[in-house]
Phi, psi and omega in degrees: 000298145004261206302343170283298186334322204293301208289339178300317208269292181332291137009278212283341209252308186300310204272356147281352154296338191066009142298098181285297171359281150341273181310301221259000202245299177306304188316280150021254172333321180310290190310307213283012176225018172269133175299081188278153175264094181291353166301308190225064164295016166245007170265006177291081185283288164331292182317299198288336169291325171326297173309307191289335171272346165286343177299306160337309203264342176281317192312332180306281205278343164076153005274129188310319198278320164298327161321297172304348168287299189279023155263314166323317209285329163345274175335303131358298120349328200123332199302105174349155204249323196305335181293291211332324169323312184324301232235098183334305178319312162327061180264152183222000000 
């Protein structure tokens, strides 16, 4: 868990800089070495923001659909409810 966190913040640091590039590379790396619980997949609350910031970074940088993906699976996932304000794709 540790080392995806490092790489979310890493993440999280490229894409306030306005590397999107960056940012959507770190996230990734993040998912793919974050410890999902396949038991209970709607308690990956990390995993779904992690998934959400990368959708940030496809909103820029396109491809758009991928965005909209990894915002479903947020949602799927865990994504905080209090958050939703958060996520572009999202209009209400």
């Amino acid at each position: 868990m540790k080392l995806s966190l490092e790489l979310k913040d890493a993440g999280n640091q490229f894409y306030k800089d306005n590397k999107h590039k960056d940012a959507r590379r770190m996230y990734t790396k993040s998912l793919q070495v974050f410890p999902f619980n396949h038991d209970k997949p709607a308690e990956n609350k990390d995993f779904a923001i992690i998934l959400a910031n990368r959708s940030a970074t496809l909103e820029v940088t396109g491809p758009y659909l991928e965005g909209l993906r990894d915002i479903d699976l947020a949602f799927k996932y865990g994504y905080p409810k209090e958050m939703y304000y958060k996520v572009g794709f999202v209009k209400f």
